[in-house]
C-alpha positions as MATLAB code, in Angstrom:
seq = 'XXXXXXXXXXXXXXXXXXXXXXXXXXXXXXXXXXXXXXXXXXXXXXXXXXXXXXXXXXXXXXXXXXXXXXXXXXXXXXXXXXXXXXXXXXXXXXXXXXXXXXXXXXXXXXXXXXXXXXXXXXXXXXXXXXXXX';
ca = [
       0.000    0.000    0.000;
       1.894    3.018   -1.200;
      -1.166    5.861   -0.898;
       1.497    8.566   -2.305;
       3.762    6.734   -4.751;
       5.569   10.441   -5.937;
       5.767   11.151   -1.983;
       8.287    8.122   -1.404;
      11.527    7.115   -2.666;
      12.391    3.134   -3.391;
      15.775    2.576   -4.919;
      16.409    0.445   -7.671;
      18.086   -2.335   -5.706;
      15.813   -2.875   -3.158;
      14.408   -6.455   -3.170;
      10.834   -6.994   -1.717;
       9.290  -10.457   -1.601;
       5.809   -9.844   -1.662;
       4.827   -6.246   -2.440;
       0.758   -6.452   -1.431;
       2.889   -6.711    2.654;
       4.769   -3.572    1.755;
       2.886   -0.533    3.366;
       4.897    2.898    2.502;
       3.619    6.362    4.139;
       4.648    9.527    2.534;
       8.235   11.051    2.682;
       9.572    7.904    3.645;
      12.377    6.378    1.723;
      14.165    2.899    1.428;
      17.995    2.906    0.511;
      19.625    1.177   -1.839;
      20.451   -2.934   -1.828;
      18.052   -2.777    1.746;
      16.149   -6.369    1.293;
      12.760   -6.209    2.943;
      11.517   -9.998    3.720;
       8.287   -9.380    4.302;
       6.562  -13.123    4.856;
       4.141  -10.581    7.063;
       3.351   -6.834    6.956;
       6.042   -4.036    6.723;
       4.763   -0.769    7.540;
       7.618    2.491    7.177;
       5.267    5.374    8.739;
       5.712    8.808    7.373;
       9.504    9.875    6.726;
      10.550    6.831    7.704;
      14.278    6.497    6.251;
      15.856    2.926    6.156;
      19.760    3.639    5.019;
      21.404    1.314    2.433;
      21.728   -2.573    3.327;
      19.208   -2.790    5.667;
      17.835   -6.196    6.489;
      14.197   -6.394    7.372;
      12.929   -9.937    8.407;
       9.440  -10.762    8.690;
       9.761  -14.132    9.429;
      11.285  -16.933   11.313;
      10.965  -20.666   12.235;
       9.584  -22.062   15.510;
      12.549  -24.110   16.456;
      10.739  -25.847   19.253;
       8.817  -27.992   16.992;
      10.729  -30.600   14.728;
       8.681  -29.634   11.693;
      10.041  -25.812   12.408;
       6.889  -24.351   10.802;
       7.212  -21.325    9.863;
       6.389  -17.967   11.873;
       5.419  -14.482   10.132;
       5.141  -11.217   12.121;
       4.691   -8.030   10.954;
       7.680   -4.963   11.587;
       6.704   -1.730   11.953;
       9.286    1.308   11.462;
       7.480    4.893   12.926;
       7.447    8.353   12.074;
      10.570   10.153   11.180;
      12.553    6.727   12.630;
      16.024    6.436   10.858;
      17.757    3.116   10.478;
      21.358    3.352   10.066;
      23.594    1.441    6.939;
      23.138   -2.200    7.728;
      20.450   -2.808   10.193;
      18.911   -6.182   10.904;
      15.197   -5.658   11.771;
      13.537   -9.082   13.044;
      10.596  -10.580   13.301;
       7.759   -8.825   15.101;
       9.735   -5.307   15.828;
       8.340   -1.970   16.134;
      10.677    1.065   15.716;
       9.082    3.878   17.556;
       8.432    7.416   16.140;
      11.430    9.380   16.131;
      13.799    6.434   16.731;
      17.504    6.558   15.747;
      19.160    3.023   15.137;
      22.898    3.189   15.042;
      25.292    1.166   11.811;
      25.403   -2.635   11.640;
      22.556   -2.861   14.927;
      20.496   -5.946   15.540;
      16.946   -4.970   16.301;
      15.207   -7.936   17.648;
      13.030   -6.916   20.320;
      10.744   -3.271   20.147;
      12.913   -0.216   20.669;
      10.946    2.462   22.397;
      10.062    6.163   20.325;
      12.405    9.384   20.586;
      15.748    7.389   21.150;
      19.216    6.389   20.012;
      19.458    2.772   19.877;
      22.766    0.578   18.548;
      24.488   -2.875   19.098;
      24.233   -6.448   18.584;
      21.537   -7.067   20.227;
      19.835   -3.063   19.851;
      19.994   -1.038   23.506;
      19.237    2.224   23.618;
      21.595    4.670   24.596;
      19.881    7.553   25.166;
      17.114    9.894   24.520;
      16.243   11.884   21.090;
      15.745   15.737   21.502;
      13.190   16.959   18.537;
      15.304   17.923   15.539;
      15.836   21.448   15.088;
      14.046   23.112   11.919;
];
């Protein structure tokens, strides 16, 4: 669902798997080579910017069964959120509004709105003043 197409900005590069699960607000933008796996919903809220090589990973495996079916859950990146170069987004994640994730972070648990997040596993760091105009 892209409800502005000339409002967003998709590279070339970008691979989606199914595009019907891709849900793009306006002014947000996906970077080049970024691979969005979206076995479930994606959602980038308005001026959501996901830098180049960005991983985001819809789905997994329940590894507690032998048959490891497979699990899909939607990620959700919020308003005016900013994923730095090479971000893994898993399964289930919600980037709050005005979130900041650092180069090369692992995001695999929620990361709360109006913060600076990075590592391997994703902690935030600290807290997000309101850009300046």
């Amino acid at each position: 669902d892209i409800p502005e197409p000339s409002k967003v900005v998709v590279f070339p590069t970008v691979s989606v798997v199914f595009p019907r699960k891709l849900s793009l607000a306006p002014r947000s933008m996906v970077g080049p080579s970024t691979v969005i796996y979206n076995l479930a919903q994606v959602s980038l809220r308005r001026g959501a910017n996901i830098s180049q090589n960005c991983h985001l990973c819809a789905g997994t495996h329940d590894y507690n069964r032998w048959s490891m079916p497979l699990v899909a859950k939607p990620i959700v990146v919020g308003e005016n959120a900013w994923l730095g170069a090479d971000v893994f987004v898993g399964p289930g994640v919600t980037v709050g509004d005005l979130c900041v994730v650092g180069a090369r972070s692992v995001v695999v648990k929620d990361v709360p709105a109006g913060t600076v997040c990075a590592g391997s596993p994703c902690r935030v760091l600290k807290r997000r003043d309101t850009p300046a105009e």
